[in-house]
C-alpha positions in Angstrom: 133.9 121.3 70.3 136.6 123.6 70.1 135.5 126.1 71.5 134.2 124.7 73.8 137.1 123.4 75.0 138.4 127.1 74.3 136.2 128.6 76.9 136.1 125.5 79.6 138.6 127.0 81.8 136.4 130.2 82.2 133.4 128.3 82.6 134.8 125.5 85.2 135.8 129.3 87.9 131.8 129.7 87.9 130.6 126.5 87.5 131.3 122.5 88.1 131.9 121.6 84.7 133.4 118.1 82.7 133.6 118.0 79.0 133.4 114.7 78.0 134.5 114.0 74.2 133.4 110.6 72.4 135.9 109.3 70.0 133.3 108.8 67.5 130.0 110.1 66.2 127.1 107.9 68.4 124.3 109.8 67.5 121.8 112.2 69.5 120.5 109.0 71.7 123.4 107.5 72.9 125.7 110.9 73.1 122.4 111.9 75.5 122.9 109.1 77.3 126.4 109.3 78.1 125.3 112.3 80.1 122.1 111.4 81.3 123.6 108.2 83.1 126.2 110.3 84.4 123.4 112.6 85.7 122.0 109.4 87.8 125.5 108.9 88.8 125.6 112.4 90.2 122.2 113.0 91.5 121.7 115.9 89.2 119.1 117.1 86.8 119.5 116.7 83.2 118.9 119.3 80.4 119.0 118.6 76.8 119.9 120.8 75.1 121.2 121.0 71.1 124.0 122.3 69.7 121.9 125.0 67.3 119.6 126.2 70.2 120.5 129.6 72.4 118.7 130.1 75.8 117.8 133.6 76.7 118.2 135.2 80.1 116.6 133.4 83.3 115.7 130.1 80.8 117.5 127.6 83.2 116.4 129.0 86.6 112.7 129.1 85.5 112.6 125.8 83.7 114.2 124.3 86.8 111.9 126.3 88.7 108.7 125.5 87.4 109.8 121.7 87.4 109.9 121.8 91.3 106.7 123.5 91.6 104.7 120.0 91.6 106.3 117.1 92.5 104.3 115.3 89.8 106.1 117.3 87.0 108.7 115.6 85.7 109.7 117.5 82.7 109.9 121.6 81.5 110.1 122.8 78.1 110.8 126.6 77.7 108.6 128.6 74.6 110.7 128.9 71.3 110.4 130.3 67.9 110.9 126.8 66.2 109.8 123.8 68.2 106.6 122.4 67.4 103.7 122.2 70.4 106.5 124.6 72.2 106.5 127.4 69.8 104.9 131.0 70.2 103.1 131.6 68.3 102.6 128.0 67.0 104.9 128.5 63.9 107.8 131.0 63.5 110.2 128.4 61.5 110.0 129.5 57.8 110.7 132.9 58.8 114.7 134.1 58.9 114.1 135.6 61.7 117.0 136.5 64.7 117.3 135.9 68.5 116.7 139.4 69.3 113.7 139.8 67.2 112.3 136.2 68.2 112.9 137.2 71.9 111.4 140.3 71.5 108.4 138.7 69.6 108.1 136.4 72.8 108.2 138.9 75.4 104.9 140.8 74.5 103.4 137.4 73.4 104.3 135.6 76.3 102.6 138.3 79.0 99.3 137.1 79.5 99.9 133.3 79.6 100.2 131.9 83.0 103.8 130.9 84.3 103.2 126.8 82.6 100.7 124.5 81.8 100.8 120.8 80.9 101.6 119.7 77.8 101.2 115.8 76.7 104.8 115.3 75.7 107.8 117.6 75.5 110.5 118.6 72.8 114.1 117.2 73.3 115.6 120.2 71.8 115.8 122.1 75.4 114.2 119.6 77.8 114.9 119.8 81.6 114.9 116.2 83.2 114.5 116.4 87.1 117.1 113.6 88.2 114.6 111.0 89.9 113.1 110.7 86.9 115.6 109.5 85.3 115.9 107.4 88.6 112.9 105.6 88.4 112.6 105.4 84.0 116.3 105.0 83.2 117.6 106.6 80.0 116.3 107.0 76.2 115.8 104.0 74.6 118.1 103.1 72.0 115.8 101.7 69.2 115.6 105.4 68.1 118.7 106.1 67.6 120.1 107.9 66.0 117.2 110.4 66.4 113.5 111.5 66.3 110.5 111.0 69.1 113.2 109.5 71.5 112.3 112.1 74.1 108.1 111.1 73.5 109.1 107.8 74.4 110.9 108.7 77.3 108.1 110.8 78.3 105.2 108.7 77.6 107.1 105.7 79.7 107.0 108.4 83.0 103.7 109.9 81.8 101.6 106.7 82.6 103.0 106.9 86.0 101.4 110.2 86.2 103.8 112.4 85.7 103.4 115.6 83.1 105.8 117.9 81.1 105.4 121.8 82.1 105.4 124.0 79.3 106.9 126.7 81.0 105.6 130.3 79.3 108.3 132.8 80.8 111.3 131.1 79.4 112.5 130.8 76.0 115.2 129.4 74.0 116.0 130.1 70.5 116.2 127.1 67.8 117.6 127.1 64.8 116.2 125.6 61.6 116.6 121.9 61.8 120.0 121.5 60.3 121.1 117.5 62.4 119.8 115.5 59.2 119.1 116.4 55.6 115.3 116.5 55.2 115.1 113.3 53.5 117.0 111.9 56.5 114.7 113.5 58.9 112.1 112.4 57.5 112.7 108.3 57.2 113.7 108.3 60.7 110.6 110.2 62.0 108.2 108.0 60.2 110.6 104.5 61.2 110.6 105.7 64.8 106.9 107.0 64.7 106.1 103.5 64.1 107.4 102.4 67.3 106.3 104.5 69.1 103.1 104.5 68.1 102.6 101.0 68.8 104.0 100.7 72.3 102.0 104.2 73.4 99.0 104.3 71.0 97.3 107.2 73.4 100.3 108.9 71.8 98.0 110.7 68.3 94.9 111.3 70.1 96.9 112.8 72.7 98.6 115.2 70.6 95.7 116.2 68.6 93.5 116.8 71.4 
């Protein structure tokens, strides 16, 4: 947060910028959705975006991009070297591996997929929101916090309207390994808010699978 603060001056001359600090730790969910309601507020799109994730050149214009190019998409998720149904190839995560390389890895990999297709659900860690989405479905639902398959829920609410998450195969962001929760952590919430989730959307595993 520091240097973040460091660099907001520089960063307000291009862009319009606030910083908004909470006094106290609330979690992934509800820091999200300090910003996402002030996104409704504002009219604007929403990206999430973690703290260990670094977006190569062009991400943001083509994942906002592709999320206008059907009205019915609601949602874009760049490629990445560690993100689950995002990454390309499927699993780069065990591997030390650095931006340049990963980037590299994804350019030559990435050439003979067409710009998106659909995916069934999307990854939070760099997930473009368009803003009447988050209109129509509100924010992520605070039974998962502090983390884990908030954005599926938020997703699968909007998906049985009929709108779809855009896996978008020209723009990448690089993810870190996991490092928000230990692995013991990560794992109890996953399977507690699995559970939910599961039982409101329970499309959700064949879905995934398929």
């Amino acid at each position: 947060s520091e240097a973040l603060l460091f660099l907001l001056p520089q960063l307000q001359e291009a862009l319009s910028i606030q910083c908004v600090t909470n006094e106290q730790n609330l979690g992934f969910v509800d820091s999200c959705n300090v910003g996402l309601t002030q996104c409704i507020k504002d009219g604007s799109d929403a990206l999430l975006l973690n703290s260990d994730v670094l977006l190569a050149p062009g991400c943001l214009k083509e994942l906002r991009e592709v999320a206008y190019l059907d009205p019915m998409i609601g949602f874009a998720n760049p490629r990445s070297n560690n993100a689950t149904i995002c990454s390309l190839p499927l699993r780069w995560a065990d591997e030390k591996i650095t931006f340049s390389e990963a980037y590299k890895r994804f350019i030559e990999l990435s050439k003979p997929l067409s710009r998106f297709h659909f995916i069934p659900t999307g990854v939070g860690f760099c997930l473009f929101i368009k803003n009447h989405i988050l209109r129509d479905f509100g924010v992520l639902d605070q039974v998962y916090s502090p983390g884990y398959n908030e954005e599926n829920d938020f997703i699968f609410r909007a998906n049985r309207c009929g709108y779809r998450v855009a896996l978008a195969n020209k723009a990448f962001a690089f993810h870190e390994l996991s490092s928000s929760f230990t692995t013991e952590k990560r794992l109890e919430l996953d399977a507690r808010n699995r559970a939910t989730l599961v039982r409101r959307y329970p499309e959700y595993d064949e879905l995934i699978q398929r």
